[in-house]
C-alpha positions as CSV (number, residue, x, y, z in Angstrom):
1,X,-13.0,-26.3,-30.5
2,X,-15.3,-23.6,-28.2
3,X,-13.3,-25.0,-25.7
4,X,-9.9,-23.9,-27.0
5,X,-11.5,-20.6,-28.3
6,X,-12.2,-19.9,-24.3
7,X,-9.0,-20.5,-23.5
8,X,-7.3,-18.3,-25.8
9,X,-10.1,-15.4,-24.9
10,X,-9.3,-15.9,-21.3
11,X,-5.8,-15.1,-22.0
12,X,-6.0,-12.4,-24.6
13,X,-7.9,-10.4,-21.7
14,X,-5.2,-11.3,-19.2
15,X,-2.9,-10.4,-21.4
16,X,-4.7,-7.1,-22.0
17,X,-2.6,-4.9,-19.2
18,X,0.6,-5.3,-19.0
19,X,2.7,-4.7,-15.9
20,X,6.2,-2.8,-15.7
21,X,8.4,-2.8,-13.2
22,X,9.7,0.8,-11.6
23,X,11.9,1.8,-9.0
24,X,10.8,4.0,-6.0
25,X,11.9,5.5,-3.2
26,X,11.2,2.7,-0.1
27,X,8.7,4.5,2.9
28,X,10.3,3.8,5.8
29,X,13.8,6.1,5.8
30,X,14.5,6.1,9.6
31,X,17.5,5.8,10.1
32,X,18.6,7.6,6.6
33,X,17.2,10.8,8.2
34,X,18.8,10.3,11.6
35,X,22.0,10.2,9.6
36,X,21.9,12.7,6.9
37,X,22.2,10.1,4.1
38,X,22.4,11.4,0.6
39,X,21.0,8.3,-0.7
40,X,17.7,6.7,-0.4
41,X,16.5,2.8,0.0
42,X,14.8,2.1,-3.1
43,X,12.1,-0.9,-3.7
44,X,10.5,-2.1,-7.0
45,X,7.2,-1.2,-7.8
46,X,4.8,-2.3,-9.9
47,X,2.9,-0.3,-12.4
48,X,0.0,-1.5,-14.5
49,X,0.0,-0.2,-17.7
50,X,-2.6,-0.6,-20.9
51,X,-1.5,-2.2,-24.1
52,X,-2.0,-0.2,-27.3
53,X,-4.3,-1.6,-29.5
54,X,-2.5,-4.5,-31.4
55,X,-4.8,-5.0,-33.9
56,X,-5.5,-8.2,-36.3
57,X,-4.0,-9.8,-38.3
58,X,-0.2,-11.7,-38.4
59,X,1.3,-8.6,-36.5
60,X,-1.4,-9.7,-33.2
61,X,0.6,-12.5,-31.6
62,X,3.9,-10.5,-31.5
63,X,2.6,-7.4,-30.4
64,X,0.4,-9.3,-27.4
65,X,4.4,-11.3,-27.3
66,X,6.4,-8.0,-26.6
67,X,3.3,-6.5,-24.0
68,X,2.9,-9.8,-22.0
69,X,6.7,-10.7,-22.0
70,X,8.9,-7.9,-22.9
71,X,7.9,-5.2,-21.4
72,X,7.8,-6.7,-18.0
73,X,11.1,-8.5,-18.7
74,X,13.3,-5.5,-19.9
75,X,11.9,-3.6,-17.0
76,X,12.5,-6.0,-14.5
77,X,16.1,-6.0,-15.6
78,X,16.6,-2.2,-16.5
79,X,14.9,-1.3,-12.9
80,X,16.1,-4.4,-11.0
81,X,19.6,-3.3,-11.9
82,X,18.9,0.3,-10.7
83,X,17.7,-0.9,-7.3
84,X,20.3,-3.4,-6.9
85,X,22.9,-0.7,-7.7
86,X,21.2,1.8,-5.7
87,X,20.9,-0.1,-2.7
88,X,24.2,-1.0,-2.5
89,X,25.7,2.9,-2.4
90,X,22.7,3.2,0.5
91,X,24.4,0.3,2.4
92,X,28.0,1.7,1.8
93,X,27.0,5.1,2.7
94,X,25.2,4.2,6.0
95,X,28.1,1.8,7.0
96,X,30.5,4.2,6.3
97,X,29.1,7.3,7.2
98,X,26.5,6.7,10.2
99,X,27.4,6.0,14.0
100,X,26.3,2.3,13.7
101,X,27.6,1.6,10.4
102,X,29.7,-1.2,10.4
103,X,32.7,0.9,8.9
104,X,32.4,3.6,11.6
105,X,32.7,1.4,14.3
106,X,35.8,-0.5,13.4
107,X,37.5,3.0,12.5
108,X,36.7,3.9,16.2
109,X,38.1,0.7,17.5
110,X,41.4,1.5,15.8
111,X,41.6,5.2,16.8
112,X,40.9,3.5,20.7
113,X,43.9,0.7,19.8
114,X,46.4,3.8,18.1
115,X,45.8,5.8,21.8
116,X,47.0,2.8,23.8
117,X,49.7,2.5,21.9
C-alpha cells in the first residue's frame, strides 16, 4: 500500500509541469538571407509551462488528465501542423525563387534548350 502511494506521488510531481509544444523561427537562416526569402525555416520548441492548481477532489484526475496529456497533444498537432505547413512554402520559395533551387535551375536549362532551337 506505501508502495503504491509512492508511485502515484512520484507521478503527480512529474506530472506537475506540463510541456507545450511552439513553433519558432529555426537559427541558422543562411542561405534564406543570401536569397531574400520572405519565409523563414521554422522548428518546434518546447516550452515548460506550470499547471494551475487542480485541486481535490473528483475534478483532480481530469484536470492532472488534460495538463499531462492534452495540452501537449493539441499543441503538438496545432504547432506541428504550422511547422509542417510553414516549411513547406520555405522549401517552395527557395526552390523556386533562389539560384540553387531546384525550380530555377531547370527553368534555366529550358531557356538554354529554347536558344538552340
Amino acid at each position: 500500500m506505501l508502495y503504491r502511494k509512492c508511485v502515484y506521488l512520484l507521478i503527480a510531481s512529474i506530472v506537475v509541469t506540463s510541456c507545450a509544444f511552439v513553433p519558432s523561427v529555426s537559427k541558422e537562416q543562411s542561405y534564406a538571407d543570401e536569397c531574400e526569402m520572405f519565409t523563414k525555416e521554422l522548428a518546434l520548441s518546447v516550452e515548460e509551462i506550470e499547471m494551475n492548481d487542480c485541486g481535490g477532489g473528483s475534478d483532480a484526475a481530469a484536470c492532472l488528465f488534460v495538463w499531462a496529456v492534452g495540452v501537449p497533444t493539441v499543441t503538438l498537432i496545432a504547432s506541428g501542423s504550422v511547422v509542417l505547413v510553414g516549411n513547406t512554402l520555405h522549401w517552395l520559395e527557395y526552390h523556386g525563387a533562389c539560384e540553387g533551387g531546384m525550380v530555377a535551375e531547370h527553368v534555366e536549362m529550358l531557356k538554354v534548350k529554347l536558344k538552340k532551337t
